[in-house]
VOGU-3710 file (C-alpha; in Angstrom, 3 decimals, decimal comma):
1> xxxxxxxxxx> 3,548/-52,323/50,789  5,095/-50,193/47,841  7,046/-51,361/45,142  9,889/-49,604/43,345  9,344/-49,083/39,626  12,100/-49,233/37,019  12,639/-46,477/34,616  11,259/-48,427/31,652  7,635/-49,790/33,780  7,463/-45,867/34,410
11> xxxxxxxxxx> 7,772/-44,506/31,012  5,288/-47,157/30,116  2,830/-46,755/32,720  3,071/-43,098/31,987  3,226/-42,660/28,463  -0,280/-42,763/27,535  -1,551/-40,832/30,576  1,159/-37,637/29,630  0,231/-37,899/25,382  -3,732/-37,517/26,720
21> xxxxxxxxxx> -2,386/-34,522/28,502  -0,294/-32,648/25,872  -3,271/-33,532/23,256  -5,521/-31,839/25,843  -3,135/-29,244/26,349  -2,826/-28,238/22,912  -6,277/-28,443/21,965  -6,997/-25,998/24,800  -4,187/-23,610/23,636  -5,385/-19,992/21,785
31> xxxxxxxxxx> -4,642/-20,187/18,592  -1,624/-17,669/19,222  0,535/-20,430/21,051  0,225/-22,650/18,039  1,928/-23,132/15,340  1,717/-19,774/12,244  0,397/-19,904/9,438  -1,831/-22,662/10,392  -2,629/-22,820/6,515  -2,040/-20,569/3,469
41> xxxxxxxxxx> -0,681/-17,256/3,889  -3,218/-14,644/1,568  -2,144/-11,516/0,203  -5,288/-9,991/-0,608  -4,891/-6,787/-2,784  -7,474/-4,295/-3,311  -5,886/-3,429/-7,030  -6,022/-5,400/-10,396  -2,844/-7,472/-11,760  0,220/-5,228/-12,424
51> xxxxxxxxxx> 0,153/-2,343/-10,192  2,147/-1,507/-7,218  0,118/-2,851/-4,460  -0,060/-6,125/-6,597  3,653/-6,550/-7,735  4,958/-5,360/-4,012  2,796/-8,356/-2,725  4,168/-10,677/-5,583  7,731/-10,000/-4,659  7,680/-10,027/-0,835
61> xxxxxxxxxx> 5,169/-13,047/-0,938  7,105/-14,821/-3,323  10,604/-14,174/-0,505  8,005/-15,595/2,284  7,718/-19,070/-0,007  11,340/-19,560/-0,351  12,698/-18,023/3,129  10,141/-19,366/5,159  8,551/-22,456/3,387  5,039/-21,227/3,633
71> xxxxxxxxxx> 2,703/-21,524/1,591  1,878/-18,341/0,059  -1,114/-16,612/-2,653  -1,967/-13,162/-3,808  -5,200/-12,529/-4,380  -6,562/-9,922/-6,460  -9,789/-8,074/-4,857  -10,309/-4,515/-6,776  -13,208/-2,348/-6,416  -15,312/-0,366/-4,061
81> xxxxxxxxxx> -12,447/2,382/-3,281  -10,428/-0,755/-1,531  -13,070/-1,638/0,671  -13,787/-4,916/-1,588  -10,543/-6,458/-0,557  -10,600/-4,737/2,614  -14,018/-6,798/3,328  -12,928/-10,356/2,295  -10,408/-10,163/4,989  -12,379/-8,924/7,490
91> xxxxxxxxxx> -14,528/-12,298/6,303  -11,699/-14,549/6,918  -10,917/-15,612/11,054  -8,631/-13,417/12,641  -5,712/-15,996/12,518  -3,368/-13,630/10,056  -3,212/-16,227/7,390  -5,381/-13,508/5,690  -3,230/-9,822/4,967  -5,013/-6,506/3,384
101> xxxxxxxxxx> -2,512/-4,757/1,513  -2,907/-1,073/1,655  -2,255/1,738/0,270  -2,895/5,660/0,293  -6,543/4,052/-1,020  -7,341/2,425/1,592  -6,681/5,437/4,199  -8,815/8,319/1,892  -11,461/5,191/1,481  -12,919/5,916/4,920
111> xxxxxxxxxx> -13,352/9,733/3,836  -14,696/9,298/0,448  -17,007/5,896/1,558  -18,328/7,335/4,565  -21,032/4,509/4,866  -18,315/1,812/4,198  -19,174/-1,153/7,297  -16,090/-1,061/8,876  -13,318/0,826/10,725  -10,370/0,861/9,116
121> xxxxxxxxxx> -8,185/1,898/12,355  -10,722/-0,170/14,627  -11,116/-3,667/12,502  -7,570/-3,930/11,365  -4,345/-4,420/13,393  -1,227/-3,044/11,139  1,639/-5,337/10,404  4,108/-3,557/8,882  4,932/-0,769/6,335  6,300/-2,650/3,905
131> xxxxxxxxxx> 7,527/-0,074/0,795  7,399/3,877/-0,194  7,375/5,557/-3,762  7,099/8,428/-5,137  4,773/9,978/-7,815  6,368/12,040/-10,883  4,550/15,245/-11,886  3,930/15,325/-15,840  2,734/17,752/-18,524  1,779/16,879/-22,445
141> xxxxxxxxxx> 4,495/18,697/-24,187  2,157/21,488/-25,731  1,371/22,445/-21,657  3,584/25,972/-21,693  4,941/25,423/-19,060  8,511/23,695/-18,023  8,086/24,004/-14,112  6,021/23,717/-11,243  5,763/27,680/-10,476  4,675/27,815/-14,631
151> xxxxxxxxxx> 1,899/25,510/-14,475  0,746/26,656/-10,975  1,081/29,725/-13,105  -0,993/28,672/-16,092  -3,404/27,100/-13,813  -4,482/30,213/-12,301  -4,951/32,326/-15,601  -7,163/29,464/-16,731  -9,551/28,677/-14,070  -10,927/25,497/-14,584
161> xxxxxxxxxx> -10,118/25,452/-18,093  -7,565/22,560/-17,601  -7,498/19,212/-16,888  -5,540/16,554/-14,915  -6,565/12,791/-15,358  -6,246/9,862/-13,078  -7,075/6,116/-12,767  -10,322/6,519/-10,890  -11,880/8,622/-7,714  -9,529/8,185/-4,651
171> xxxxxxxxxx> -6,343/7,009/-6,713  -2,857/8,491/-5,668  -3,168/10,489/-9,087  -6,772/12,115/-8,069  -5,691/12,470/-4,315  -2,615/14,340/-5,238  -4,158/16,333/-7,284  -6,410/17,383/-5,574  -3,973/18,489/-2,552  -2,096/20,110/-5,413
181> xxxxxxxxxx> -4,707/22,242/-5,857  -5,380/23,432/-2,606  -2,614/24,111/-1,507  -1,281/26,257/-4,726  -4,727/27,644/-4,947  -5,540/26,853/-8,641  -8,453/25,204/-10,254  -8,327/22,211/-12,475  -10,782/19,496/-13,490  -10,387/16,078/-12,702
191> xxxxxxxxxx> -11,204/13,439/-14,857  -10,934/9,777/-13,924  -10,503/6,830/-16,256  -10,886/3,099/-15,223  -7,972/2,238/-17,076  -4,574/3,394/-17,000  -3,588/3,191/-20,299  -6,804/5,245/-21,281  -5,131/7,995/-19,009  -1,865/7,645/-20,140
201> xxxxxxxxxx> -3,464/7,584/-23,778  -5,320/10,873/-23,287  -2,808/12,762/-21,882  -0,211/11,580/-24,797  -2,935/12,849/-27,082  -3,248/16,368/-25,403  -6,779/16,248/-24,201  -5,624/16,119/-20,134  -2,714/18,900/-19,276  -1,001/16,788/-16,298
211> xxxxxxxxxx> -1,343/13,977/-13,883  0,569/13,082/-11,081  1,864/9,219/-12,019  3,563/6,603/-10,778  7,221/6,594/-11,774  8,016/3,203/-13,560  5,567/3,333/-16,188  6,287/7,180/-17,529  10,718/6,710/-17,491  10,753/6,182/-20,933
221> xxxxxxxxxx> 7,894/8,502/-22,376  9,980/11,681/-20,585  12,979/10,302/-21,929  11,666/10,208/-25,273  10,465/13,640/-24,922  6,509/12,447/-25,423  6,111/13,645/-21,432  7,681/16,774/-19,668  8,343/15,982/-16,067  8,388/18,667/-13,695
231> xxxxxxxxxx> 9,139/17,259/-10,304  9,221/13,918/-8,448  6,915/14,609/-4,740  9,609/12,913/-2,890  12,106/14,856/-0,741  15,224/13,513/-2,637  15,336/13,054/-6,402  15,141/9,092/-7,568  17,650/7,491/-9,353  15,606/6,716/-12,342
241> xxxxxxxxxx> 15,171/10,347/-13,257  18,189/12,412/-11,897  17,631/15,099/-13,595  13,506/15,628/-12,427  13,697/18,588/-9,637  11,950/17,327/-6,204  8,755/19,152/-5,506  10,974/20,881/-2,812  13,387/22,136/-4,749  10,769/22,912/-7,251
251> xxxxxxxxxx> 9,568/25,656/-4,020  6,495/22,893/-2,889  7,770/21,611/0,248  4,373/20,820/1,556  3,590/18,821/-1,569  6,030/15,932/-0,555  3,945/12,693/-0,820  4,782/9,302/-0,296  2,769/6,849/-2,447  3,299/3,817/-0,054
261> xxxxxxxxxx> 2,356/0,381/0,912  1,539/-1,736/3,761  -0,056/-4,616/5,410  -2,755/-5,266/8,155  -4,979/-8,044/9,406  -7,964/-8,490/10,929  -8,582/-7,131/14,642  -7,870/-9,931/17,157  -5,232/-11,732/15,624  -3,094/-12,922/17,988
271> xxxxxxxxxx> 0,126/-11,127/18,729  2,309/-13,767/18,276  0,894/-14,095/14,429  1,298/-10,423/13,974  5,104/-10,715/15,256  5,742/-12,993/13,136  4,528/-11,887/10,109  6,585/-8,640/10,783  9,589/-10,194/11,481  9,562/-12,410/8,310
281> xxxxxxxxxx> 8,388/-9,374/6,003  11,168/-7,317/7,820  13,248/-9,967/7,078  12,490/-9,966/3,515  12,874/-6,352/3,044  16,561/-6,782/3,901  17,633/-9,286/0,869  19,162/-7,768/-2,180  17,028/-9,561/-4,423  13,771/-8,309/-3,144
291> xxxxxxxxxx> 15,454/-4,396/-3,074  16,072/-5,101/-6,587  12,992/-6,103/-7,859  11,087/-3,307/-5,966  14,006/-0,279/-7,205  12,508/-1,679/-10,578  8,831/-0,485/-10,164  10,836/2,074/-8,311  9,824/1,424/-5,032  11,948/1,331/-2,145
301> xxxxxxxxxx> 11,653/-0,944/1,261  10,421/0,136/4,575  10,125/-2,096/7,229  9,620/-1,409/10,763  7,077/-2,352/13,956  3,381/-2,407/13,732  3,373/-0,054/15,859  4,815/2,543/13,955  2,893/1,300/10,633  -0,417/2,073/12,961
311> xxxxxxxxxx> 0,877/5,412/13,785  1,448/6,047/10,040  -1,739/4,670/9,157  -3,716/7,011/11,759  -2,152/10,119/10,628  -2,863/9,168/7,082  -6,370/9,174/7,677  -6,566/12,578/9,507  -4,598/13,965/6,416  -6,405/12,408/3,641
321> xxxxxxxxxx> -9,550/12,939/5,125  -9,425/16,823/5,438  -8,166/17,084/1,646  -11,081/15,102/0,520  -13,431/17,245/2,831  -11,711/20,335/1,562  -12,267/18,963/-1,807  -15,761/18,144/-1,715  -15,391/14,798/-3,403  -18,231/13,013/-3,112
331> xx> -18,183/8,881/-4,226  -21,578/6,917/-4,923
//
């Protein structure tokens, strides 16, 4: 004979059986139906303290901590063309507690490392393309020359007799450079420094003729007159030097560069992660403070889908990899 059950014997008789359940459940659940970040959030960055890459991370990380309560670290991984930091992340699970933030770097390193152990477009999944610069063309003031079309110029009645400097093989500065070159057909040595102040020292001092260079750290040495800047490779001049031509109107439309930065994790990470991480950097990218602080390394936010990032990414390969072919540059 069957007896009727109150409300309360049922939740008790049940209660244990259902909590076995959900535990199962959730055990048995991939690991993109849980909960994100299932620990600390790592921004790993393949530069040293300071520069963009590092500084972009510092900013939008430190929005992440306060916006979204995670827990948040940038790591500092320089070296190897990238590939160092690019490496530790591939090390890490693919649970997209662990972002690579790249850069125009991290694209050429595949083309100037062509033993390197992994794919960049294959092991990574992008996240988002977080920010975009530009670089500023500059000349030491005893360079005879006061634009682009002069030193392109000067350049070609001195084969090889000048010199442009850079922070290291397969920098911005050096990749730039080098598509300078090509496509204004002059000749010009490259010579690399593993600082940047030695750079910036030696072409104060006269001994390099130019260097394409991040903005930020060069606004007051052309204001003072110690620098002559003759363009900006962006396709609209920047705020911080209104009165530096754009490459384009300089006559270089092909020479418009972005000097950007993104961020990626490791292939397999589950889509939820991914969307999330994009929608709370997009986020980010949207509050006045954080378009502040990047307008003052002179930066400017991006945003947008992974989707479009990846497109981004791919053609930046293809592109950087046929100047560095064309160039010849070879790194041990």
């Amino acid at each position: 004979m069957e007896t009727s059950m109150t409300p309360r014997q049922f939740s008790q008789r049940t209660a244990l059986p259902i909590a076995a359940v959900a535990l199962l459940m959730a055990s048995s659940l991939p690991i993109s139906a849980q909960s994100f970040p299932s620990g600390t959030v790592r921004f790993v960055a393949p530069n040293s303290a300071s520069t963009p890459p590092d500084i972009i991370s510092r900013i939008i990380s430190k929005e992440l901590a306060e916006s979204e309560g995670w827990r948040v670290v940038v790591e500092n991984r320089p070296g190897g063309v990238t590939t160092i930091a690019a490496t530790d992340v591939l090390n890490q699970p693919a649970d997209g507690n662990s972002l690579y933030a790249m850069s125009v770097p991290s694209v050429a390193a595949p083309s100037l490392l062509p033993k390197i152990a992994f794919d960049l477009d294959k092991d990574f999944d992008p996240v988002i393309k977080a920010t975009v610069s530009y670089n500023v063309l500059v000349v030491n003031p005893s360079v005879p020359a006061t634009t682009v079309a002069e030193l392109v110029a000067l350049l070609k009645s001195q084969r090889d007799k000048l010199t442009f400097s850079s922070g290291g093989f397969g920098t911005p500065a050096h990749l730039i450079g080098e598509q300078f070159k090509q496509q204004t057909g002059t000749r010009a040595q490259h010579v690399p420094y593993a600082q940047f102040s030695q750079a910036i020292g030696d072409l104060l001092n006269g001994t390099n003729a130019f260097q394409f260079i991040t903005i930020l750290p060069v606004v007051d040495l052309i204001k003072t007159g110690k620098l002559r800047a003759l363009a900006v490779t962006g396709p609209k001049r920047v705020p911080t030097l209104p009165d530096v031509p754009t490459i384009v109107e300089a006559g270089y439309p092909s020479l418009v560069v972005e000097d950007w930065t993104g961020f990626a994790v490791k292939h397999g990470t589950p889509k939820e992660a991914v969307t999330q991480l994009n929608a709370a950097i997009n986020k980010a990218l949207q509050r006045p403070s954080v378009r502040e602080a990047l307008g003052k390394i002179g930066a400017e936010a991006a945003g947008g889908t992974p989707e479009q990032f990846g497109r981004m990414v791919g053609d930046q390969i293809t592109h950087w990899h046929q100047v560095v072919s064309d160039a010849g540059i070879k790194v041990e």
